[in-house]
Each structure stands twice: as structure tokens, then as C-alpha cells.
C-alpha positions in Angstrom: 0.7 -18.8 0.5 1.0 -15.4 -1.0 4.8 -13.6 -1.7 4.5 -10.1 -2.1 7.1 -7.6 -3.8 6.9 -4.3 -3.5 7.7 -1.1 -5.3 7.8 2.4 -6.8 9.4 3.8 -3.9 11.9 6.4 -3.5 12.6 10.7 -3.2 10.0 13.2 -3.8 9.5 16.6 -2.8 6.7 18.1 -1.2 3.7 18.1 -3.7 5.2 15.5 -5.8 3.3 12.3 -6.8 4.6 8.9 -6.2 3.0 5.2 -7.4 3.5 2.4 -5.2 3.1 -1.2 -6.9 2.1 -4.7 -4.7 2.6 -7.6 -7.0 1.3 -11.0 -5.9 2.3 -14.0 -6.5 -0.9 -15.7 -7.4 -4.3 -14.1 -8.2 -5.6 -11.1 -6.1 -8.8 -12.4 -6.7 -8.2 -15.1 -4.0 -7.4 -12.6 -1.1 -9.8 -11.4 0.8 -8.5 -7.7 1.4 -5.2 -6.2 0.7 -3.9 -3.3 2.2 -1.2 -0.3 2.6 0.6 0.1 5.7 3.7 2.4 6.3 5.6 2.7 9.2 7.9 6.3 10.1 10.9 6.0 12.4 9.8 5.9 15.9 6.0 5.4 15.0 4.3 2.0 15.2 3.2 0.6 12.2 -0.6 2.5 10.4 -3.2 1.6 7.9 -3.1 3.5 4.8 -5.5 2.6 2.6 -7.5 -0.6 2.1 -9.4 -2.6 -0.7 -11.6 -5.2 -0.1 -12.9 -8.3 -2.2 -15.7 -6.5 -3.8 -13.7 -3.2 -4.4 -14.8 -1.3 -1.3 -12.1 1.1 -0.4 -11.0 2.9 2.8 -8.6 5.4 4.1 -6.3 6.4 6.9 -8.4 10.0 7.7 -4.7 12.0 7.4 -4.6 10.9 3.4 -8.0 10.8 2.3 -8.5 13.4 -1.3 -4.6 12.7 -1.7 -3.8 8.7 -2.2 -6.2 6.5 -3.8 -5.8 2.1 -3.8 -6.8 0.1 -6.7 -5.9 -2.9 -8.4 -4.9 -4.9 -12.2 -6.5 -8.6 -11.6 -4.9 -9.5 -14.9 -1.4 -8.3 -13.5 -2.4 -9.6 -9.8 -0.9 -6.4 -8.6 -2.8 -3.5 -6.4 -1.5 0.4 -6.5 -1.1 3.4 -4.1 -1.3 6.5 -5.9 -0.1 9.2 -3.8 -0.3 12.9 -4.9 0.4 16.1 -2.6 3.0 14.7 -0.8 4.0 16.0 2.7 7.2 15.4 4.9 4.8 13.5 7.4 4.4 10.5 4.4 7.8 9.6 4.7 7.7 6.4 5.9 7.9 2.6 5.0 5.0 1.4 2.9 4.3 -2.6 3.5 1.9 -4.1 1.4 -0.6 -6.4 3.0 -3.0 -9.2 2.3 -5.5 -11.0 4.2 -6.7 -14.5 3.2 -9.7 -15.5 4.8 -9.5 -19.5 3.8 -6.7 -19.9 6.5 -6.7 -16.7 8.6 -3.5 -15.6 7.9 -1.8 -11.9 6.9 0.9 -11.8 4.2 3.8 -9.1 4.6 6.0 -7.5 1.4 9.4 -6.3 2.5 8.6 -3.0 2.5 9.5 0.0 0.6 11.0 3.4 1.5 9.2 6.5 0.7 11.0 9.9 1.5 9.2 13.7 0.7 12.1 16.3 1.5 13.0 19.1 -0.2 
């Protein structure tokens, strides 16, 4: 099992930079791919950004060149960097993770991101 927690969210304006932290509660090592999701009111629910096992990443087209995933395996946490924020970001941001072993995706509560001026 796998509890995730979630932060760094909050206010920004447009162009602003935010840093979204996933902590885990045992080593990221063990999960096969972990993931950003965010979810804007009325809109289902989109992959952000993704980072795999052997460090492959991959991107939602509409925030490629501005947000960029990574990850601390000593602080079993992963990261969203987002820079050049827009209005259209504003959103929910869910961590994910995926654990191969027993097939099963892991949900954080969720944090809320807002870019208004």
C-alpha cells in the first residue's frame, strides 16, 4: 500500500512559478510510475506529466517547455515544477502512483492550484 500527501499548492498569477510536492509513504523506488493529474471544475480528470521507473518522462502536450516532473528517492517524494503559469492551470493536482506487483493506482487528496490575477 502506498499513502500519498500532497503539496505546495495555492495562488499565483499569471507567469508565476509554483512547486508541487508528492510524498510517499514508502520508497518511490518500488512504484512503477508515478504521475500528475489535475482536474478544473467541470472538466474530467487529465494527465500532466509522468515519470516512469527508469526516469522516462512525459507530458500533457498543453504544458510541455513549462512544467517539468522529477523526483528525491532519498526523500521518497516526486515534484511538479510549473513555471509560466496560465488561468487554464487552475485546477486540482492529484498525485498518482502505479504499482505494478498488484495492479493497483494510489490517489493523494489532491491539491488546489489557482493562477488569477
Amino acid at each position: 500500500q502506498v499513502q500519498l500527501v500532497e503539496s505546495g499548492g495555492g495562488l499565483v498569477q499569471p507567469g508565476g512559478s509554483l512547486r508541487l510536492s508528492c510524498a510517499a509513504s514508502r520508497s518511490i523506488l518500488s512504484i512503477s510510475v508515478m504521475c500528475w493529474y489535475r482536474q478544473a471544475p467541470g472538466k474530467e480528470r487529465e494527465l500532466v506529466a509522468r515519470i516512469s521507473m527508469s526516469g522516462n518522462t512525459n507530458y500533457a502536450d498543453s504544458v510541455k517547455g513549462r512544467f517539468t516532473i522529477s523526483r528525491d528517492h532519498a526523500k521518497n517524494t516526486v515534484y511538479l515544477q510549473m513555471n509560466s503559469l496560465k488561468p487554464e492551470d487552475t485546477a486540482v493536482y492529484y498525485c498518482n502512483a502505479f504499482v505494478a506487483s498488484n495492479n493497483y493506482n494510489y490517489w493523494g487528496q489532491g491539491t488546489q492550484v489557482t493562477v488569477s490575477s
